[in-house]
N, C-alpha and C positions, 0 to 999 in steps of 0.2 A: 504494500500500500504506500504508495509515494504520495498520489494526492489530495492534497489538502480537500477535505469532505467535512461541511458546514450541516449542522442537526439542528433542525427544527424542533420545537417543546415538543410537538404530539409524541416524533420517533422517541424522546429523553422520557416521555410518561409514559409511552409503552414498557420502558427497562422496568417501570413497579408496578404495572399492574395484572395482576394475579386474574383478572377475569377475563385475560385475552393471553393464552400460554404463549400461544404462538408467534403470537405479534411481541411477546417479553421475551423470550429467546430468540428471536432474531433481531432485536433492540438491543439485546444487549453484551449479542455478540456483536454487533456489530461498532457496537461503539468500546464492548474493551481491545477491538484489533486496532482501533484509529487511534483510541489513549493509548495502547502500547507503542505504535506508529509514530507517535506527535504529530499527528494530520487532522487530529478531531479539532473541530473549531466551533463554536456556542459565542451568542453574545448575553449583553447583563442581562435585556431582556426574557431570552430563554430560561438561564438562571431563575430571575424574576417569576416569571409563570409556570416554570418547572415547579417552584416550592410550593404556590398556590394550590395549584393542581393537584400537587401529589397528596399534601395536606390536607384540602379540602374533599377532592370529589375520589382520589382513592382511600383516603383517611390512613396514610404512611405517620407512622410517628414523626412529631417535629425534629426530633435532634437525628433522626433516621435520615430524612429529607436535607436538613441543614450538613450533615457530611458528603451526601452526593452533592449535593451543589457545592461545595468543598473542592471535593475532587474533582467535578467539570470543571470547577474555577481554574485547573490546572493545565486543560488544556489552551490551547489559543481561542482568548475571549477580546471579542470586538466589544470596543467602549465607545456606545455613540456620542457622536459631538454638536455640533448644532449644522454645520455643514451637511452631514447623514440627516438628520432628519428636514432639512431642506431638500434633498438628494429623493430620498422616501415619497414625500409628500409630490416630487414630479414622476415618480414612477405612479403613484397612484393615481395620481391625474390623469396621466396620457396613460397608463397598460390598464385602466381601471381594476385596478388593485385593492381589496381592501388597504389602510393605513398602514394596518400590524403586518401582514404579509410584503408589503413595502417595504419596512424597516428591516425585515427579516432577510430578502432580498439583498437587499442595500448593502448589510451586514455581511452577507455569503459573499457578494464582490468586492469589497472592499480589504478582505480579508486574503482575498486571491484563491479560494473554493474553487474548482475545479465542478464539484458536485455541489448541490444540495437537497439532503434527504428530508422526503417532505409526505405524511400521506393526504395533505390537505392541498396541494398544488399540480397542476396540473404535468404528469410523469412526461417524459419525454421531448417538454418543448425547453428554449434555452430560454430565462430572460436575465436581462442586464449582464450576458455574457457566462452565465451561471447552467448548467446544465440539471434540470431537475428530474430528480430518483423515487420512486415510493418501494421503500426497500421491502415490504409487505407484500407487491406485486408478484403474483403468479405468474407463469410460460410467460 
């Protein structure tokens, strides 16, 4: 794995949750081959709704959740600036993008991503230079 592969919260919630097996073993190998790689890439955001998520709607123990965001923290994490979220806000204008998936984008290029795994984006097409995966995807 040389390159650099940017994770969307969804793929980072699938690693805890227990009511999708399939989709958490394939989350979460896939993200400890890119942590072991140094090619995994997350920005605060993800982090951000990573802990939401996992705390809220899987109900992950807080200090359970606060170590993997720990350890994501560890790989290459994009920190938006005010430029990105001007950057964002013209993806979503012109690709009609939701905001969030903007910024998420935005984050994958700027970072220099190769890939971004995503199962809420549409597989296959490139945007902002970014090639998108839904690593969930069957044949």
């Amino acid at each position: 794995m040389s390159e650099l592969a940017f994770f969307d919260t969804n793929v980072v919630v699938y690693s805890d949750d227990a009511g999708a097996p399939a989709k958490r073993a394939r989350a979460t190998a896939l993200l400890a081959d890119h942590l072991r790689s140094n090619t995994a890439v997350v920005s605060i955001q993800v982090l951000q709704e990573y802990y939401v998520i996992a705390t809220g709607k899987l109900g992950v123990d807080r200090e359970i959740a606060q170590r993997k965001a720990e350890l994501l923290g560890k790989a290459r994490v994009v920190r938006p600036e005010t430029a990105h979220v001007i950057a964002a806000i013209e993806l979503h204008r012109l690709r009609k993008l939701s905001f969030w998936d903007a910024m998420i984008i935005h984050a994958a290029r700027v970072s220099g991503a190769a890939v971004l795994y995503s199962e809420d984006m549409q597989p296959g097409s490139v945007l902002a230079g970014v090639r998108i995966e839904n690593p969930f995807a069957t044949g």
